[in-house]
PyMOL Python script that loads the backbone (N, CA, C, O; Angstrom):
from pymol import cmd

cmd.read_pdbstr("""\
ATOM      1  N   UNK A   1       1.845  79.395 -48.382  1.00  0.00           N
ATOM      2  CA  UNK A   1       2.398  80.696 -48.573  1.00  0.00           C
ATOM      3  C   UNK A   1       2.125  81.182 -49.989  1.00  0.00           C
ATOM      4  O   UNK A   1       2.055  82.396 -50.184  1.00  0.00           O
ATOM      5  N   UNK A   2       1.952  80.250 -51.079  1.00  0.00           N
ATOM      6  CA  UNK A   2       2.031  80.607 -52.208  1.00  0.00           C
ATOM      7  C   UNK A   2       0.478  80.875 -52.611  1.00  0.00           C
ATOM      8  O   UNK A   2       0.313  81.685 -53.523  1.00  0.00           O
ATOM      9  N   UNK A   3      -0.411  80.421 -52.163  1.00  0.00           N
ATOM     10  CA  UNK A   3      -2.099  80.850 -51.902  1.00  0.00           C
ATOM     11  C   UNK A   3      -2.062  81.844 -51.113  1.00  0.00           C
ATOM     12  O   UNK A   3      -2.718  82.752 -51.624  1.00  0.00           O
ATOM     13  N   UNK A   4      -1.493  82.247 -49.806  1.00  0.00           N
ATOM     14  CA  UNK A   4      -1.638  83.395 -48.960  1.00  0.00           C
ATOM     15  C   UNK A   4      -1.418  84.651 -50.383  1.00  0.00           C
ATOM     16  O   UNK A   4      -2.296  85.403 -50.805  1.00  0.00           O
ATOM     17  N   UNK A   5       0.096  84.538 -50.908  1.00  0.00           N
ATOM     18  CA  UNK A   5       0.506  85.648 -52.081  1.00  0.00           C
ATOM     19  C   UNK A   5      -0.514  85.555 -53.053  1.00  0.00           C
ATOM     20  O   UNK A   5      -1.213  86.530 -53.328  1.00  0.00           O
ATOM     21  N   UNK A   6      -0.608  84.813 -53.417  1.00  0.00           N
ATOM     22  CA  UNK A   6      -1.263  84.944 -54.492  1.00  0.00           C
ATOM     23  C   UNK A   6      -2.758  85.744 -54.412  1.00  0.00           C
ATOM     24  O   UNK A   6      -3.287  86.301 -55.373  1.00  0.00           O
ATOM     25  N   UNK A   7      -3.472  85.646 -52.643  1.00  0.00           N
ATOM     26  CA  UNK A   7      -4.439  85.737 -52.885  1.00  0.00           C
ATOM     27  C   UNK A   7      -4.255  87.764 -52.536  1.00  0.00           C
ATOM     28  O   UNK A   7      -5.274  88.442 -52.405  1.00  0.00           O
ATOM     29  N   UNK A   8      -3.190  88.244 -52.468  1.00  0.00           N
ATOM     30  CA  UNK A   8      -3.119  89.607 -52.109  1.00  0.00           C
ATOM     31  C   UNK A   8      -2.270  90.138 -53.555  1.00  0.00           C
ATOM     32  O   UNK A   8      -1.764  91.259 -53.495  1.00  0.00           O
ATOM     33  N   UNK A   9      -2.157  89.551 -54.503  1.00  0.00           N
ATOM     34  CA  UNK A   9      -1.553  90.004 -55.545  1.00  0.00           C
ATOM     35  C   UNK A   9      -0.563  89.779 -56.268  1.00  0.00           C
ATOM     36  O   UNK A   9      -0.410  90.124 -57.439  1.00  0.00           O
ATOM     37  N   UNK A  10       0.183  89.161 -55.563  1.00  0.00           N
ATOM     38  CA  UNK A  10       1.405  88.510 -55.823  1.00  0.00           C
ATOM     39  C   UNK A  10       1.528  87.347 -56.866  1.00  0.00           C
ATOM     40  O   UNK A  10       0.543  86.630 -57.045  1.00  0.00           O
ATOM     41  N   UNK A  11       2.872  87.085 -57.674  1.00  0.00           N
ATOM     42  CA  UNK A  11       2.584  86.217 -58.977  1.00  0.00           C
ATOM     43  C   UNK A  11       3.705  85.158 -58.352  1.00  0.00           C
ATOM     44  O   UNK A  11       4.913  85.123 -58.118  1.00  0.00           O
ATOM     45  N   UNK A  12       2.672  84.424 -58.247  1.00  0.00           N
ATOM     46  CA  UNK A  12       3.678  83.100 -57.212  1.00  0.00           C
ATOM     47  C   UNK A  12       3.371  82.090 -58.009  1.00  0.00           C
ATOM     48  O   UNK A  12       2.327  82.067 -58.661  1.00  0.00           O
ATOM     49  N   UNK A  13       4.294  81.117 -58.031  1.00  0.00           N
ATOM     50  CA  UNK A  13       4.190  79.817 -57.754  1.00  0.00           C
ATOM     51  C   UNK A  13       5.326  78.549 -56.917  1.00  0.00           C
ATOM     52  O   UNK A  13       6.280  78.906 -56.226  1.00  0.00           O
ATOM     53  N   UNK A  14       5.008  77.259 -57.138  1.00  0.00           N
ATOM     54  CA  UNK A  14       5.924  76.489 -55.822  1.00  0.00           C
ATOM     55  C   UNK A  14       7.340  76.832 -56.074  1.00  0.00           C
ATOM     56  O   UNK A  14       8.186  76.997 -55.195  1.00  0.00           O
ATOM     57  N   UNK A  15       7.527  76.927 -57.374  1.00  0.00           N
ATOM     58  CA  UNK A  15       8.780  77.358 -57.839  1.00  0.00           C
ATOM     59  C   UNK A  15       9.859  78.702 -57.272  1.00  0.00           C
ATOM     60  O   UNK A  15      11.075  78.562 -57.145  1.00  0.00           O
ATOM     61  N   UNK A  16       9.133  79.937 -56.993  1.00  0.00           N
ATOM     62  CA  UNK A  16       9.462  80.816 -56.275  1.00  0.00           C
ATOM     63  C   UNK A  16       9.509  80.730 -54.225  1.00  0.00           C
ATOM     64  O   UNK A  16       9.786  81.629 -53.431  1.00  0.00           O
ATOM     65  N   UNK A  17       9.202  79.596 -54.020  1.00  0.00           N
ATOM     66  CA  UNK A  17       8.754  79.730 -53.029  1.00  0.00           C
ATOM     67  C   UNK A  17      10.344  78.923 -52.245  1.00  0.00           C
ATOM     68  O   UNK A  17      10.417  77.702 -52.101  1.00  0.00           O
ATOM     69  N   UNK A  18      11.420  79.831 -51.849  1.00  0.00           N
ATOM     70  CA  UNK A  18      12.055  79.088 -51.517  1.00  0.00           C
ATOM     71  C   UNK A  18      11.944  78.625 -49.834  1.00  0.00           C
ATOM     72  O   UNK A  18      11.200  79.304 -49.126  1.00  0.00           O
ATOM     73  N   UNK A  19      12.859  77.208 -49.081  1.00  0.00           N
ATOM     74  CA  UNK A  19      12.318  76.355 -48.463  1.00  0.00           C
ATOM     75  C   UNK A  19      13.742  76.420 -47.764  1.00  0.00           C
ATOM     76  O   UNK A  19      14.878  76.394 -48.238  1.00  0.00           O
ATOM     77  N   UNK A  20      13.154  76.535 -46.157  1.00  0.00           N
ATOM     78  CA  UNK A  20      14.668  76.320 -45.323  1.00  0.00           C
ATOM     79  C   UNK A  20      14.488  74.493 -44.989  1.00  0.00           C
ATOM     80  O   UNK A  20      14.837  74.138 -43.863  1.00  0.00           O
ATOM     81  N   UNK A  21      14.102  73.698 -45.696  1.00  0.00           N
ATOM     82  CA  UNK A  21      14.063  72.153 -45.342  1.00  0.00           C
ATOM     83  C   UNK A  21      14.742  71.534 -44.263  1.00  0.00           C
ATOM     84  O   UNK A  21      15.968  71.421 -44.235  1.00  0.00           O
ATOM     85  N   UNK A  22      14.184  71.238 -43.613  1.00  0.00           N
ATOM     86  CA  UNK A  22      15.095  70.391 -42.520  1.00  0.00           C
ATOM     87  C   UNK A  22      14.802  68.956 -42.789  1.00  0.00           C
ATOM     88  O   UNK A  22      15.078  68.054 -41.998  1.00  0.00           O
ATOM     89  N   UNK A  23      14.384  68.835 -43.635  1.00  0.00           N
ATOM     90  CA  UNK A  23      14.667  66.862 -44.088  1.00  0.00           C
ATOM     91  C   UNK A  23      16.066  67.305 -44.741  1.00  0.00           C
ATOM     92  O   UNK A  23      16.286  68.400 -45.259  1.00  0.00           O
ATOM     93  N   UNK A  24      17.239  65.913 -44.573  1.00  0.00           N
ATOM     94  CA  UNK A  24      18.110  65.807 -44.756  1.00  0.00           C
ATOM     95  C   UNK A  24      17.822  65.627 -46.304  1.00  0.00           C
ATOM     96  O   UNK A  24      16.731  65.256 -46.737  1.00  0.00           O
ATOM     97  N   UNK A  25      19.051  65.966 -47.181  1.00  0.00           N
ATOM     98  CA  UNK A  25      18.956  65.672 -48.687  1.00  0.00           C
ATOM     99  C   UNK A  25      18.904  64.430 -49.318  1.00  0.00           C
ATOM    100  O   UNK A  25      18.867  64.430 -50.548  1.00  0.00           O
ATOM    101  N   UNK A  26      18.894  63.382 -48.719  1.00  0.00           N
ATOM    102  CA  UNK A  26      18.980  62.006 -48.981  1.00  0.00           C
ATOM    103  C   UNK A  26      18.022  61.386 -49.088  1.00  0.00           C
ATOM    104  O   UNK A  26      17.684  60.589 -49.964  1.00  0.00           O
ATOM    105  N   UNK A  27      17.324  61.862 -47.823  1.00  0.00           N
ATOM    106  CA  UNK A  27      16.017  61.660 -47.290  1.00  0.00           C
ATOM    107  C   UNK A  27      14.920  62.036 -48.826  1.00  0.00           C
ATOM    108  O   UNK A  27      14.149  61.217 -49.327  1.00  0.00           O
ATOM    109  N   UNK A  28      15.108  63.245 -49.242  1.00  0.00           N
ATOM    110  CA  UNK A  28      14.006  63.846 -49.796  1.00  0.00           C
ATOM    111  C   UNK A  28      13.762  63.110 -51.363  1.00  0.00           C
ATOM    112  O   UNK A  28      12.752  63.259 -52.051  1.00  0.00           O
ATOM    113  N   UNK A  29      14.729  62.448 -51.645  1.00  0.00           N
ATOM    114  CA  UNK A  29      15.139  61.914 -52.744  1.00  0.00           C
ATOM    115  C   UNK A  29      14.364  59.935 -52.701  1.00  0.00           C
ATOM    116  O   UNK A  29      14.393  59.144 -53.644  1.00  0.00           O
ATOM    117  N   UNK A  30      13.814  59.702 -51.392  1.00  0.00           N
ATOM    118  CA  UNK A  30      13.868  58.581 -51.762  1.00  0.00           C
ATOM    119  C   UNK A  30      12.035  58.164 -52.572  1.00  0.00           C
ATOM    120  O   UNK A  30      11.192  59.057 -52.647  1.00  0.00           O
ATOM    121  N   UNK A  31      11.861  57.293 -52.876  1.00  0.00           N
ATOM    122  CA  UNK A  31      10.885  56.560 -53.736  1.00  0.00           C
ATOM    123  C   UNK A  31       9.711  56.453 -52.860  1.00  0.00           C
ATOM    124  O   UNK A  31       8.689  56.976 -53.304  1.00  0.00           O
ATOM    125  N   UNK A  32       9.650  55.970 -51.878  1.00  0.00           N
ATOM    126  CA  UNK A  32       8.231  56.093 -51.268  1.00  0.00           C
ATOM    127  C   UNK A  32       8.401  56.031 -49.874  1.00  0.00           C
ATOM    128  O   UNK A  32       9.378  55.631 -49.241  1.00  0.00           O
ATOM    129  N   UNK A  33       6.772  56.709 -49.269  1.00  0.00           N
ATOM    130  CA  UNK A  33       7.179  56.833 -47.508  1.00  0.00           C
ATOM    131  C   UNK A  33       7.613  55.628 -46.784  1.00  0.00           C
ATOM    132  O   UNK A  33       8.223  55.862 -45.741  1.00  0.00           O
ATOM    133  N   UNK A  34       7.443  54.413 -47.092  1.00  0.00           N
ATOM    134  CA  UNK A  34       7.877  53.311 -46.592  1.00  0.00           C
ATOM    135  C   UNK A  34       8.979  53.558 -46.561  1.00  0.00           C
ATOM    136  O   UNK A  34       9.423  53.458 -45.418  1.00  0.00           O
ATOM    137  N   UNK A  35      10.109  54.020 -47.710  1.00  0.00           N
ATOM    138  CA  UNK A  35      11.540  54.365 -47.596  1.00  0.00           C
ATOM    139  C   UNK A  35      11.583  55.010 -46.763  1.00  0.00           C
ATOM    140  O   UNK A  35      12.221  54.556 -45.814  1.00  0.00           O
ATOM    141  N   UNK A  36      11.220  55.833 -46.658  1.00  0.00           N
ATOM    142  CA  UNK A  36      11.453  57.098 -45.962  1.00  0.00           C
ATOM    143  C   UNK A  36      11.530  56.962 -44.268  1.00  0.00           C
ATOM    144  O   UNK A  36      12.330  57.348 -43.415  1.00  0.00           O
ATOM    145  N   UNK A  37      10.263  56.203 -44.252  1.00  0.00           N
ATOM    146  CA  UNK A  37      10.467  55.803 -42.477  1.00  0.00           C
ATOM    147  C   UNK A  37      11.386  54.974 -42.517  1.00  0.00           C
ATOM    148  O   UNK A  37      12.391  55.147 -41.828  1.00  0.00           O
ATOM    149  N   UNK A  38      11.274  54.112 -43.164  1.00  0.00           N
ATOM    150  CA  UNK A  38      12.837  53.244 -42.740  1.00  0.00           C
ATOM    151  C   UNK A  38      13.694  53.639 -42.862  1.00  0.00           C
ATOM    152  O   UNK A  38      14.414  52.703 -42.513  1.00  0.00           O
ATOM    153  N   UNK A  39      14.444  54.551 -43.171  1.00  0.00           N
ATOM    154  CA  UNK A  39      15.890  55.148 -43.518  1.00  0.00           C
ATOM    155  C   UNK A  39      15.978  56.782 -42.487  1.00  0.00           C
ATOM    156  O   UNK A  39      16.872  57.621 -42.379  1.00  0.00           O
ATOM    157  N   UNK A  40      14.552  56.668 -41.853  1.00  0.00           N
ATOM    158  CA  UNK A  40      14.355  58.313 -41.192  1.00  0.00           C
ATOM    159  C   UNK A  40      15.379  58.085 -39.460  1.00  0.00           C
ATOM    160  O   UNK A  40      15.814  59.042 -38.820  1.00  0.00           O
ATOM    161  N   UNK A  41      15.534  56.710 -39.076  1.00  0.00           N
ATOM    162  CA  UNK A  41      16.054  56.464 -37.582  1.00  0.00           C
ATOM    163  C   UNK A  41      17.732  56.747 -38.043  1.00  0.00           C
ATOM    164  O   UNK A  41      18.478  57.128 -37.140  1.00  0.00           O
ATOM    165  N   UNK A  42      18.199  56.598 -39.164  1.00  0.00           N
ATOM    166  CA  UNK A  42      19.707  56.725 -39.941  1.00  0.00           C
ATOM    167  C   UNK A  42      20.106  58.347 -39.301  1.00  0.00           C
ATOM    168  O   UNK A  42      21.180  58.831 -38.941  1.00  0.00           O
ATOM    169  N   UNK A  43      18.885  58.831 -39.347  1.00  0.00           N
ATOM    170  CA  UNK A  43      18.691  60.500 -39.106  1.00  0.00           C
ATOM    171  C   UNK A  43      18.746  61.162 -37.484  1.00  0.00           C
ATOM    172  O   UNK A  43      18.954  62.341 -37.197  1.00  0.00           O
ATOM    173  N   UNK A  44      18.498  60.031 -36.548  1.00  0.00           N
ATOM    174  CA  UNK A  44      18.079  60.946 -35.484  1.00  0.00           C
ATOM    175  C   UNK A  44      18.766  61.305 -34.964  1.00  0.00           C
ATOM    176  O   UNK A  44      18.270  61.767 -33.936  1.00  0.00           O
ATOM    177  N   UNK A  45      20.353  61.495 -35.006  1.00  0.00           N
ATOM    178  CA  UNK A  45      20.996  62.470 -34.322  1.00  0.00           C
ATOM    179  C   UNK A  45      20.809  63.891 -35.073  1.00  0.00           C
ATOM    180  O   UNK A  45      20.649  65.037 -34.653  1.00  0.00           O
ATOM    181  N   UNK A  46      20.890  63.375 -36.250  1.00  0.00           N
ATOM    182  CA  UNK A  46      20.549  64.900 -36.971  1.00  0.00           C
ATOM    183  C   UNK A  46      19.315  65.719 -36.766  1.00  0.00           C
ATOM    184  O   UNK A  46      19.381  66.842 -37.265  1.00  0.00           O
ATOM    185  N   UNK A  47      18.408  65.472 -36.261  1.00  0.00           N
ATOM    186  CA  UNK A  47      17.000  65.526 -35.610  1.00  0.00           C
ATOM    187  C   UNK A  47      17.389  66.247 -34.399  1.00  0.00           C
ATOM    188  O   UNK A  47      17.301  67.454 -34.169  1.00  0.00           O
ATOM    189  N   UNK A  48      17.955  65.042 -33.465  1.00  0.00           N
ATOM    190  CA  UNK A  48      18.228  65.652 -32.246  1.00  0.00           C
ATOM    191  C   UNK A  48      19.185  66.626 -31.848  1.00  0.00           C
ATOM    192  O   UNK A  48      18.873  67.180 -30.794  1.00  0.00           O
ATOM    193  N   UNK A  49      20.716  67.177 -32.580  1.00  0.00           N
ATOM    194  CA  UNK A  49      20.899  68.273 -33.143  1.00  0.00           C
ATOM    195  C   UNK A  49      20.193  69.435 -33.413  1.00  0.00           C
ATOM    196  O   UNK A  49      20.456  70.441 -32.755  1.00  0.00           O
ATOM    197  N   UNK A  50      19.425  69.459 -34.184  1.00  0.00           N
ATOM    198  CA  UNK A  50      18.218  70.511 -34.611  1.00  0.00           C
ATOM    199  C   UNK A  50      17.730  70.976 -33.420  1.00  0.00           C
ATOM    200  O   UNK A  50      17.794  72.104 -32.932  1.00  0.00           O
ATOM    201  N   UNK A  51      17.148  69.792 -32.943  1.00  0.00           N
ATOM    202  CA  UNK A  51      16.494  69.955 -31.353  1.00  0.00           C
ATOM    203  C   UNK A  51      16.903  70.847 -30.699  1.00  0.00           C
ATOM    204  O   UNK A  51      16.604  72.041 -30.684  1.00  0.00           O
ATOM    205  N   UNK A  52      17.978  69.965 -29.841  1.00  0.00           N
ATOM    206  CA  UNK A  52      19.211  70.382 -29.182  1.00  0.00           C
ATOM    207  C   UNK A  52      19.478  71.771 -29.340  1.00  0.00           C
ATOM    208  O   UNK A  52      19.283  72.450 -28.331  1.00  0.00           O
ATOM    209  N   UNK A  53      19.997  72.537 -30.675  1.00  0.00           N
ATOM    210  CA  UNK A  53      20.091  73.747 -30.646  1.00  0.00           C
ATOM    211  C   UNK A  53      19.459  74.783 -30.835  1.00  0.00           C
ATOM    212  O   UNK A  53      20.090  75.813 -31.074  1.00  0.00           O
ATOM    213  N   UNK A  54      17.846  74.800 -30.772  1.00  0.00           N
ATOM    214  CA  UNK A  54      16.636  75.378 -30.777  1.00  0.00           C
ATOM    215  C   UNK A  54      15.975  75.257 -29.243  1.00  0.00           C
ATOM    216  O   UNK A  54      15.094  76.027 -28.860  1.00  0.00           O
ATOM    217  N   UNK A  55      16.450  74.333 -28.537  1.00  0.00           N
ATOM    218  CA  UNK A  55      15.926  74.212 -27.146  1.00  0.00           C
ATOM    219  C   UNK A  55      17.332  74.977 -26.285  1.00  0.00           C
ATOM    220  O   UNK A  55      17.041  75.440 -25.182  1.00  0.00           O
ATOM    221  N   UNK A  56      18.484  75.091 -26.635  1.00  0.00           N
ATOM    222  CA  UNK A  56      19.882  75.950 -26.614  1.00  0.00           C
ATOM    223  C   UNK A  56      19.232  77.325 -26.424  1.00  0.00           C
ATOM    224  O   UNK A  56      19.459  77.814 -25.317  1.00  0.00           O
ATOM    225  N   UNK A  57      18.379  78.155 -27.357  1.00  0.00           N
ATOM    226  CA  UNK A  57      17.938  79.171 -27.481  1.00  0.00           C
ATOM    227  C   UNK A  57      16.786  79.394 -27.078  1.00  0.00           C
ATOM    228  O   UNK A  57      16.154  80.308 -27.609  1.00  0.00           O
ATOM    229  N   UNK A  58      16.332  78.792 -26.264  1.00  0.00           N
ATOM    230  CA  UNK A  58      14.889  78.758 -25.829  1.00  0.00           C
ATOM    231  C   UNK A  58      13.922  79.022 -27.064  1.00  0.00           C
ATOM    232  O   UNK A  58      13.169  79.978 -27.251  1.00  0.00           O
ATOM    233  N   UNK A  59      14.135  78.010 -27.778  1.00  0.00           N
ATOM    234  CA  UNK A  59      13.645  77.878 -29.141  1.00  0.00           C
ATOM    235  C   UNK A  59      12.337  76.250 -29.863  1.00  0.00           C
ATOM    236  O   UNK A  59      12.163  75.118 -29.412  1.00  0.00           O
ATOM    237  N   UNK A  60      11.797  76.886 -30.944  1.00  0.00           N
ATOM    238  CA  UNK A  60      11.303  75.069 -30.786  1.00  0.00           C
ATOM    239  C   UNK A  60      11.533  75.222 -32.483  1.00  0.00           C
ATOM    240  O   UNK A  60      11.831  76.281 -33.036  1.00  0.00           O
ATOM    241  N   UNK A  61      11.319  73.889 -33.180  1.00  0.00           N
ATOM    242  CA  UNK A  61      11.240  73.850 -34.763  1.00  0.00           C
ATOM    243  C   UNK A  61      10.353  73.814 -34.683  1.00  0.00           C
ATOM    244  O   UNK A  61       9.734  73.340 -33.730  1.00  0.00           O
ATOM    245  N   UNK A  62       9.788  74.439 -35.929  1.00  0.00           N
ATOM    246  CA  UNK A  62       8.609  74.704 -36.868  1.00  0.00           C
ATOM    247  C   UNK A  62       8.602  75.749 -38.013  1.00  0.00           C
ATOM    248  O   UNK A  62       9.131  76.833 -37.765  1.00  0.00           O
ATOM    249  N   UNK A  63       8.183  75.590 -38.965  1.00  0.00           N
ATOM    250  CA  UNK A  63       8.016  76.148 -39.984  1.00  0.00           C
ATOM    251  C   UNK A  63       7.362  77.576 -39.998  1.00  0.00           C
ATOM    252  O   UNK A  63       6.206  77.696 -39.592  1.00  0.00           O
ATOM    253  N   UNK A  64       7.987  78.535 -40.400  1.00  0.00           N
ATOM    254  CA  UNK A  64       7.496  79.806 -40.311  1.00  0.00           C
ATOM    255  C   UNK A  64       7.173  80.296 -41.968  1.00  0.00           C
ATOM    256  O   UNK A  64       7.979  80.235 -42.897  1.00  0.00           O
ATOM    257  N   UNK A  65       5.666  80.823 -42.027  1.00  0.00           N
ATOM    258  CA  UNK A  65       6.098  81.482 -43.861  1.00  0.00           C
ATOM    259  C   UNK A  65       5.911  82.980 -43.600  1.00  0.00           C
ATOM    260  O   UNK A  65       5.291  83.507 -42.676  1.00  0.00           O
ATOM    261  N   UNK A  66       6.525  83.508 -44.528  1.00  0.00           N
ATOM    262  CA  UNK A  66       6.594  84.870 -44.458  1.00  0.00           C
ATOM    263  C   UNK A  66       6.050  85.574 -45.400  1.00  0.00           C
ATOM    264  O   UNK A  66       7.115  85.998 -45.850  1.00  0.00           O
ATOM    265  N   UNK A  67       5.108  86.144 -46.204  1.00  0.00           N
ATOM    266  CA  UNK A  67       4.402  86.799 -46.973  1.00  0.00           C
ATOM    267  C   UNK A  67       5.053  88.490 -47.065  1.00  0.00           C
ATOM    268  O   UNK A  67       4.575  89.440 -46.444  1.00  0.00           O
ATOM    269  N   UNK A  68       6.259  88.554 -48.010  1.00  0.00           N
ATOM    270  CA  UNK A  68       6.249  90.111 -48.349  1.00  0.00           C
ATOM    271  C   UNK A  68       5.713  91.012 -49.156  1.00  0.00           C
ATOM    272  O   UNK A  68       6.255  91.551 -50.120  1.00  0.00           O
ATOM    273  N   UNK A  69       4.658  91.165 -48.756  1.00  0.00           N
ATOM    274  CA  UNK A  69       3.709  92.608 -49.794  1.00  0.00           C
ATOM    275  C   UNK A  69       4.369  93.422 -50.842  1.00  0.00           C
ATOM    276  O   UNK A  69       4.313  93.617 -52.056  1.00  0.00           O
ATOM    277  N   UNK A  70       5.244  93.933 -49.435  1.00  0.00           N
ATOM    278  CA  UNK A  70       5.935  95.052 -50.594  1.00  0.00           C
ATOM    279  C   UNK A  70       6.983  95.063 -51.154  1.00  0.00           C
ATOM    280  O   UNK A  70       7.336  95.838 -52.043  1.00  0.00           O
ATOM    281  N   UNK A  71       7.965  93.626 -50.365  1.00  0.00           N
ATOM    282  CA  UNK A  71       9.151  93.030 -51.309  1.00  0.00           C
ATOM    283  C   UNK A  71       8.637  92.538 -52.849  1.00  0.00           C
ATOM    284  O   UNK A  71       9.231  92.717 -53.912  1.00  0.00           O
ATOM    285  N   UNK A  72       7.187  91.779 -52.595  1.00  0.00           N
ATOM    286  CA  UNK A  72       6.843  90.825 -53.574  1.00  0.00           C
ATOM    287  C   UNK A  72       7.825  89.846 -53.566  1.00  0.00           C
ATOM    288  O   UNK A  72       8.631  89.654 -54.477  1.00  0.00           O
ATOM    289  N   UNK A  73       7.728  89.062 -52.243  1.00  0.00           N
ATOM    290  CA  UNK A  73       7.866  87.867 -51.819  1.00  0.00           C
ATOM    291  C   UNK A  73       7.332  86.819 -50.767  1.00  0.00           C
ATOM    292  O   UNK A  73       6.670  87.120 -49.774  1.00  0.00           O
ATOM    293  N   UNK A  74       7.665  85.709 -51.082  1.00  0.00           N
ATOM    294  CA  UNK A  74       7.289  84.842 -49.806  1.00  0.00           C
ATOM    295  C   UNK A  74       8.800  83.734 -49.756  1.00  0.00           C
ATOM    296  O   UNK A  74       9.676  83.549 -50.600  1.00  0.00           O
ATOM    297  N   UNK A  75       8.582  83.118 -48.286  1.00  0.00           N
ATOM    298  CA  UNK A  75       9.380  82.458 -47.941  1.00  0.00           C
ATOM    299  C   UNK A  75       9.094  81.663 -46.445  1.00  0.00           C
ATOM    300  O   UNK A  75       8.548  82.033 -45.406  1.00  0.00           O
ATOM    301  N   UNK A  76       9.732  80.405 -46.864  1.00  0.00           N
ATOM    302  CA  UNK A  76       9.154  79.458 -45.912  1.00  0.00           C
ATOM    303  C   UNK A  76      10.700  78.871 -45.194  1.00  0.00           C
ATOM    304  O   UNK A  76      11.620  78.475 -45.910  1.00  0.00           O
ATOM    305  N   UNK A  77      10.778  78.901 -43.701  1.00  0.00           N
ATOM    306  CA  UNK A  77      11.313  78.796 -43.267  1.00  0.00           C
ATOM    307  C   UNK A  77      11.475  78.243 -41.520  1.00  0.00           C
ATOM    308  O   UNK A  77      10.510  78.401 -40.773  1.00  0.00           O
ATOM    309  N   UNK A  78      12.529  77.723 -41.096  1.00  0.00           N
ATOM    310  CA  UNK A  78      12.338  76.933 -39.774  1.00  0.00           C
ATOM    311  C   UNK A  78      12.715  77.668 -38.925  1.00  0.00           C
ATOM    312  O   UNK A  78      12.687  77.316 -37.746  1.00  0.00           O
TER     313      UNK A  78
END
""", "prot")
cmd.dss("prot")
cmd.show_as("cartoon", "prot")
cmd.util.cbc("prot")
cmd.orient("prot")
């Protein structure tokens, strides 16, 4: 998103680019992906939750970015 802006004018960087994250906060914090998978099954109700209420709405997860021209913004979101 921050290459999409940037490449139409926009003064971006990762810093502006805020993030609807669906990794849990614990998660994002740890030291390496080995952590990470091992501590990611701690998670799967919270996963399946997410799921659960996106398939509720005839819905799926995934990441959406949004490029505003004429706000002069972007934003990344699930």
């Amino acid at each position: 998103m921050v290459i999409l802006g940037r490449t139409i004018g926009l003064d971006l960087d990762l810093s502006t680019l805020p993030i609807d994250n669906i990794v849990p906060e614990p998660l994002r914090a740890v030291a390496s992906v080995d952590d990470f998978l091992a501590r990611l099954p701690e998670y799967d109700d919270y996963f399946d939750n997410l799921r659960n209420e996106a398939v509720a709405q005839q819905q799926v997860l995934r990441y959406v970015g949004v490029v505003d021209a004429k706000g002069s913004s972007v934003k990344l979101s699930r």
